[in-house]
N, C-alpha and C positions, 0 to 999 in steps of 0.2 A: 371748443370747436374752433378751428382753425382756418384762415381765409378758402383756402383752396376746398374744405369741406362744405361752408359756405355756398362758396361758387355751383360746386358739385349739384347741393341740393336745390336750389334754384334754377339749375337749368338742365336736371333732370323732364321735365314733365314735358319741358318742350322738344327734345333729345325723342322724350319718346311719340310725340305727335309726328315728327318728321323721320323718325324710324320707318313707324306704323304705315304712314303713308307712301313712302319708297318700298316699302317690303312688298305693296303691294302686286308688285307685279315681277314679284320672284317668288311664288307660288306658295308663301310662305305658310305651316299653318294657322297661323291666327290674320291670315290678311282679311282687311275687307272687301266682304264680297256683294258688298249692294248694289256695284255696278254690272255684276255680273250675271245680276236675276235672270235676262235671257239668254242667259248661254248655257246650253246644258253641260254638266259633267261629260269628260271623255278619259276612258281607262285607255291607257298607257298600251301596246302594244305586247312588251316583255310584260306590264302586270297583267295581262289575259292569261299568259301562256304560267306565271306561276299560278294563277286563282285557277286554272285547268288542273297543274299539277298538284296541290295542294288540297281540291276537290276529288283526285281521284286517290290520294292517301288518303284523306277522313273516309273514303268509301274502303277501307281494306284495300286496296291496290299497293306492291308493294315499291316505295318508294324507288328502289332502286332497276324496275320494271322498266321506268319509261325513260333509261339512257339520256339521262340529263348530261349535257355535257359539259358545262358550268358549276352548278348549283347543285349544294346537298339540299337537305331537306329542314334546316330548323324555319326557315317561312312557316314551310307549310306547319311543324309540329305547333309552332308558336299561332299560327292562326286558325287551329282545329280547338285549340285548349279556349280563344280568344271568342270565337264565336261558338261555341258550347256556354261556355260562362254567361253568353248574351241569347241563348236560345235561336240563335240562327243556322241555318241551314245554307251550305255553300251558293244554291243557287236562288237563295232567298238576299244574298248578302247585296251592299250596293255599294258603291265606286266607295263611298264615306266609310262604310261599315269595313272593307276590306282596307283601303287606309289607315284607316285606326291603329291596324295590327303595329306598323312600324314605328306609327308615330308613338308608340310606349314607349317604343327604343331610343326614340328622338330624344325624347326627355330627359332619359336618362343619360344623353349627350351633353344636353343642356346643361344636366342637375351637375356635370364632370367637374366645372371650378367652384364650385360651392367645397368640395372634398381637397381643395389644394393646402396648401402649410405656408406659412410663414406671407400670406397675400393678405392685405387687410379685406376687409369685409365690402367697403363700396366697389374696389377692383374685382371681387368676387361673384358681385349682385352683378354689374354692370354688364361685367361678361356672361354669365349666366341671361339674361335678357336679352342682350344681341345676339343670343345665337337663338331665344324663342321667339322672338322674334323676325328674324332675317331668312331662321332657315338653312342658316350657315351658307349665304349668299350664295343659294341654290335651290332647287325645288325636288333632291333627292331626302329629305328627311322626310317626307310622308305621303311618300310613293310606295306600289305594295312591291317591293323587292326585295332582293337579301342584304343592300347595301346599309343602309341602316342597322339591320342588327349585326351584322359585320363591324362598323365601324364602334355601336357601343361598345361591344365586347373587345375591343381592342383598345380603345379611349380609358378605357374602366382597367383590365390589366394590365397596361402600361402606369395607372395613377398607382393602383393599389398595391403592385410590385415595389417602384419608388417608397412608396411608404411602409412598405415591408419591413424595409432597411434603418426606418426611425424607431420604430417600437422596441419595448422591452422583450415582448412575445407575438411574434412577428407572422408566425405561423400560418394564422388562418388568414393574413393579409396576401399571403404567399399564395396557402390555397384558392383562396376565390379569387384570385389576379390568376393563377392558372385555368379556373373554371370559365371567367371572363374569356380567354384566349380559347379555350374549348369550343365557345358557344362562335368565335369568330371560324376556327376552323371546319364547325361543321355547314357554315356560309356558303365555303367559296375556297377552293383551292388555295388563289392566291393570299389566302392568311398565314400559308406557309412562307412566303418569302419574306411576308411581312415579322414574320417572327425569327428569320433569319435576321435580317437587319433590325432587328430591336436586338437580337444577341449581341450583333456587331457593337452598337452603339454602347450594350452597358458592358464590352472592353474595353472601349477607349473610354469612357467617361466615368463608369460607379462599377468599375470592376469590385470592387469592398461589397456589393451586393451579391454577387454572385458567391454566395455559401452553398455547401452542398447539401444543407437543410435547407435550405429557401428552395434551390433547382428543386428539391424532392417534395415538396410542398404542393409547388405548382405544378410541375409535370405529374402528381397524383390526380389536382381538383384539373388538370386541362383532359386528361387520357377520360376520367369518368364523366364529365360532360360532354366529350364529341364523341364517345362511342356510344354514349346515352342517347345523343341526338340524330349522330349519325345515321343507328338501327333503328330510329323511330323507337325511342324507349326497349331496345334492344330483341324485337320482334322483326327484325329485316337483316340481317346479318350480310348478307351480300352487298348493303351498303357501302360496308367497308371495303370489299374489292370495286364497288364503284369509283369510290374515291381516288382509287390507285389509278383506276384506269383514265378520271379526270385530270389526275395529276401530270399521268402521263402526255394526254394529251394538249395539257398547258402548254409545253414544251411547243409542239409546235405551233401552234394558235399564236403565243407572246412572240414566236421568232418570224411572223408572218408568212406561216407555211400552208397554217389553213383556218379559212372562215375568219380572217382578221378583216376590224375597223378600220383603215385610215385616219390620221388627222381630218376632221371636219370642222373645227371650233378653236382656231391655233390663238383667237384675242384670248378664250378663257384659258388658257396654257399659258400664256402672256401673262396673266394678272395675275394665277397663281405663282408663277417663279419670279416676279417682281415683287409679291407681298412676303413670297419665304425670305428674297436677300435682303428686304428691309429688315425681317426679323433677324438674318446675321450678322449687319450691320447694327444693328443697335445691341448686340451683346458684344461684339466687338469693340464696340467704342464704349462701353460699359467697362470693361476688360476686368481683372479676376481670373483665379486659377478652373481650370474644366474639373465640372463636379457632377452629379447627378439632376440637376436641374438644366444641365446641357440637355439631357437625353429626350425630350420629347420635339424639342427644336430639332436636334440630330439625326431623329431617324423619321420626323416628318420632310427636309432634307432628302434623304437617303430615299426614302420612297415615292417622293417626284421624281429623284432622277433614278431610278429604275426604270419607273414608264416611261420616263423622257427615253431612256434609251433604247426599249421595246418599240418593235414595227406597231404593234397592237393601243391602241389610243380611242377612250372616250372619255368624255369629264367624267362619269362617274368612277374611274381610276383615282380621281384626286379628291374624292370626299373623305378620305384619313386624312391627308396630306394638312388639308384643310380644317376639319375638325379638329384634327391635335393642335396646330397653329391656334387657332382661337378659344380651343376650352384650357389647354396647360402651357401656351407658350408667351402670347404677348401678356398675361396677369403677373407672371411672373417677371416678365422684361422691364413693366412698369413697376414696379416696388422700386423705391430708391427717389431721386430727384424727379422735380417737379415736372421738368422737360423731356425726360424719358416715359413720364406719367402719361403726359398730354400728346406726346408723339405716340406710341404704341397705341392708346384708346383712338385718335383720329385716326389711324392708318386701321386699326382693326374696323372701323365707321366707312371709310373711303374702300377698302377694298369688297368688306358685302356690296355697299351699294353699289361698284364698279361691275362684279360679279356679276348684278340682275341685270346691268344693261348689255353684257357680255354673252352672254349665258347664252345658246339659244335653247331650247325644247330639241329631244331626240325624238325623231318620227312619229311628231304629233299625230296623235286619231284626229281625224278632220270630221267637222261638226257634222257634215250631210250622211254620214253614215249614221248617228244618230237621230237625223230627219226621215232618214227612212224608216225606222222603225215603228211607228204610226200606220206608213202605209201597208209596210207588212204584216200588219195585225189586221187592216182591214182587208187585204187580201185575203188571207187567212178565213175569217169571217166573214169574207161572200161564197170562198171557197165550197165549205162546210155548208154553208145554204146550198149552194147551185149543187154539188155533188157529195149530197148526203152517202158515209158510211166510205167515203176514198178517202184513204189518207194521206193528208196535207204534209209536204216534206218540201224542203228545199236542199238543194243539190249545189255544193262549190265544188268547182272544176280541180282549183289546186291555187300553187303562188304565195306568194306569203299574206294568208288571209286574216292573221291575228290582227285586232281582238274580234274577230266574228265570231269566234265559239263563245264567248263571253255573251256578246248581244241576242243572240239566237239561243241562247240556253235553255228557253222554255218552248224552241222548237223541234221536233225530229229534222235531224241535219245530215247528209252525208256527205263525206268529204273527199276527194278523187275524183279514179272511175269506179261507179259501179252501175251493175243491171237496174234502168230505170230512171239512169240521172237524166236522159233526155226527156221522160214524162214529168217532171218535178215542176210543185205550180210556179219557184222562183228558182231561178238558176244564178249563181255567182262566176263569171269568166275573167281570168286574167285578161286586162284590155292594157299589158303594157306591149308598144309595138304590135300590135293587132286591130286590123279594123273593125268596124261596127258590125257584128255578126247579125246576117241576114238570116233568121229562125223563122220558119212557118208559124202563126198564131202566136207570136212572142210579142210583146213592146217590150222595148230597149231603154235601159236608161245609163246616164253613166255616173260609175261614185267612185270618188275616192277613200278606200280606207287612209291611206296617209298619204304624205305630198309625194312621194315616188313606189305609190301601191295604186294606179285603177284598177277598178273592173269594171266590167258590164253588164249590168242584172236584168236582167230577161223576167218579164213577169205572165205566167198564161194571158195572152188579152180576154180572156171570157169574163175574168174578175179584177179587170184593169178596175179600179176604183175610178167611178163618173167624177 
């Protein structure tokens, strides 16, 4: 054992006490959360709107029904199998139980540099830690969305492709590197540009991989798992013209024609294209001929500046970017001398923690929508006492009311206009640029679903709770 192994293991345990503790407040999954016994859980705003869709595919609804214009369906497939296996019912599930789903995915982010070649074993463990730890200096690995399993199955057919090309009989490394990529494409459209610039990358770097046994490998195990997942185990068929028609619509959304984001978080765009050029700068000054160990540096590269170049921008565009960088890019940077060791592992430490102070939350649920929920159960329950045999509904006007279908799940809800939403015991009003609506026999109150969502909930006063 050698000094620097030495060193290693000795200042391992305190590495991981001051992980642990900065992770904290990058959402990370294993942070501690003792200080946050009174804060309740809040689901995410998009995780309402998939635990909606997702619940209305486990009900037979067919995926391709309700005009997603993002998002295929392996969420939802992957968390109908996940909470069947747990005996749970969608509306039975809770913020933890529907998290779970992705965080499987995480893992298997995590487990990515344990499967690298020619990395010794501490650079393997170490990395593999910071990112289950960290989160990947972010709080999109175990959120219930598609990005997670989007970015495993991308993470995973980009390693198992790479390694395709080492083996004697390469085949099945080909295949499930293609199925990996399947399961990204049945995601999220944009896994298709992504798998453009991963072609790009291995012609300039590991063209010698691209045999037309390998292409036919993968492009078999990628076609049978996104047409698998696509059609919802191949009982939705129109899926596939979904698809097309998301695709098409990408085109305009990324060129900001329609329903695009804005830049709102330009420090964590900052911190990512400063952590990528540290990592081109350090294979630079490394120098060596471009080989296939270029390629995951290359087209994590390549797909920051795609978004960078697109009107369309939120952090979570840059969770590949990101996760490739730190489960196959700096492990590999650092093999070699001591000072590219200790430079790659600190800058991979300096940029998570930079990440969480950067980062902000995207349209956080704000906790009093939460605090309401107490009282409208006891409305609810004077309701049903004072007028036995009427029944009890609450009435949203419209707005972007997500996650209320989520919190109101176990109530009858209607949402718009319809015949009666004036008699409803609680009414939800868009109070953005609207004054305090004067209702006969209503108390008013006012909530925020998120920091630029009010409304104003109007409750019958007969069962204003004393």
């Amino acid at each position: 054992m050698n000094r620097w192994q030495i060193l290693l293991l000795v200042g391992f345990v305190p590495w991981l006490f001051v992980l642990t503790l900065c992770s904290s407040p990058m959402h990370a999954p294993f942070r501690d959360t003792s200080y946050l016994q009174d804060i309740p859980p809040k689901l995410h705003a998009d995780e309402a709107v998939q635990w909606s869709l997702a619940k209305d595919s486990a009900a037979g609804v067919p995926y391709s029904d309700n005009q997603d214009k993002f998002h295929g369906p392996a969420l939802a497939v992957a968390a109908k199998v996940v909470l069947a296996v747990r005996g749970l019912s969608f509306d039975d599930a809770t913020q933890e139980d529907l998290q779970l789903v992705p965080f499987w995915f995480y893992l298997l982010i995590c487990a990515a540099p344990l499967g690298l070649r020619g990395v010794s074993k501490p650079a393997r463990f170490l990395a593999f830690t910071l990112l289950l730890l960290s989160s990947a200096g972010c709080y999109f690995g175990h959120y219930f969305i598609q990005e997670p399993l989007l970015v495993a199955g991308f993470v995973w057919g980009v390693l198992l492709w790479l390694q395709s090309a080492g083996g004697e009989r390469p085949a099945w490394r080909a295949l499930f590197s293609g199925a990996a990529f399947g399961l990204s494409l049945a995601c999220k459209v944009t896994a298709l540009a992504y798998l453009g610039i991963f072609l790009l990358t291995l012609l300039i770097f590991a063209r010698e991989t691209l045999s037309w046994r390998r292409v036919g490998w993968a492009t078999l195990g990628a076609i049978v798992i996104w047409v698998s997942l696509q059609t919802v185990h191949f009982t939705d068929w129109e899926g596939m013209i979904a698809w097309g028609h998301q695709l098409w619509r990408s085109f305009a959304v990324a060129s900001g024609n329609e329903d695009t984001l804005v830049l709102t978080n330009p420090g964590y765009w900052w911190t990512v294209g400063l952590w990528l050029a540290a990592l081109v700068g350090i294979r630079l000054v490394r120098g060596g001929q471009r080989s296939a160990e270029d390629v995951p540096l290359a087209l994590a590269v390549g797909c920051f500046l795609f978004h960078l170049a697109l009107p369309y921008k939120t952090p979570w565009l840059l969770f590949l970017p990101v996760c490739l960088s730190l489960t196959m890019v700096w492990p590999v940077l650092a093999e070699g001398r001591v000072w590219t060791w200790a430079a790659c592992f600190a800058g991979a430490n300096l940029f998570v923690l930079a990440s969480c102070n950067i980062l902000q939350r995207h349209s956080a649920t704000h906790s009093q929508l939460y605090q309401r929920l107490e009282e409208i159960a006891a409305v609810r329950t004077a309701w049903e006492k004072q007028y036995p045999g009427r029944p009890f509904y609450i009435a949203v006007e419209g707005g972007h009311y997500w996650p209320l279908p989520y919190y109101l799940r176990k109530y009858q809800v209607g949402y718009g206009e319809f015949a009666g939403a004036e008699k409803a015991a609680i009414r939800f009003l868009p109070a953005l640029n609207r004054p305090e609506p004067k209702v006969p026999d209503y108390a008013n109150y006012f909530i925020h679903l998120r920091s630029d969502d009010p409304y104003w909930m109007l409750v019958d006063a007969s069962v204003v709770p004393k």
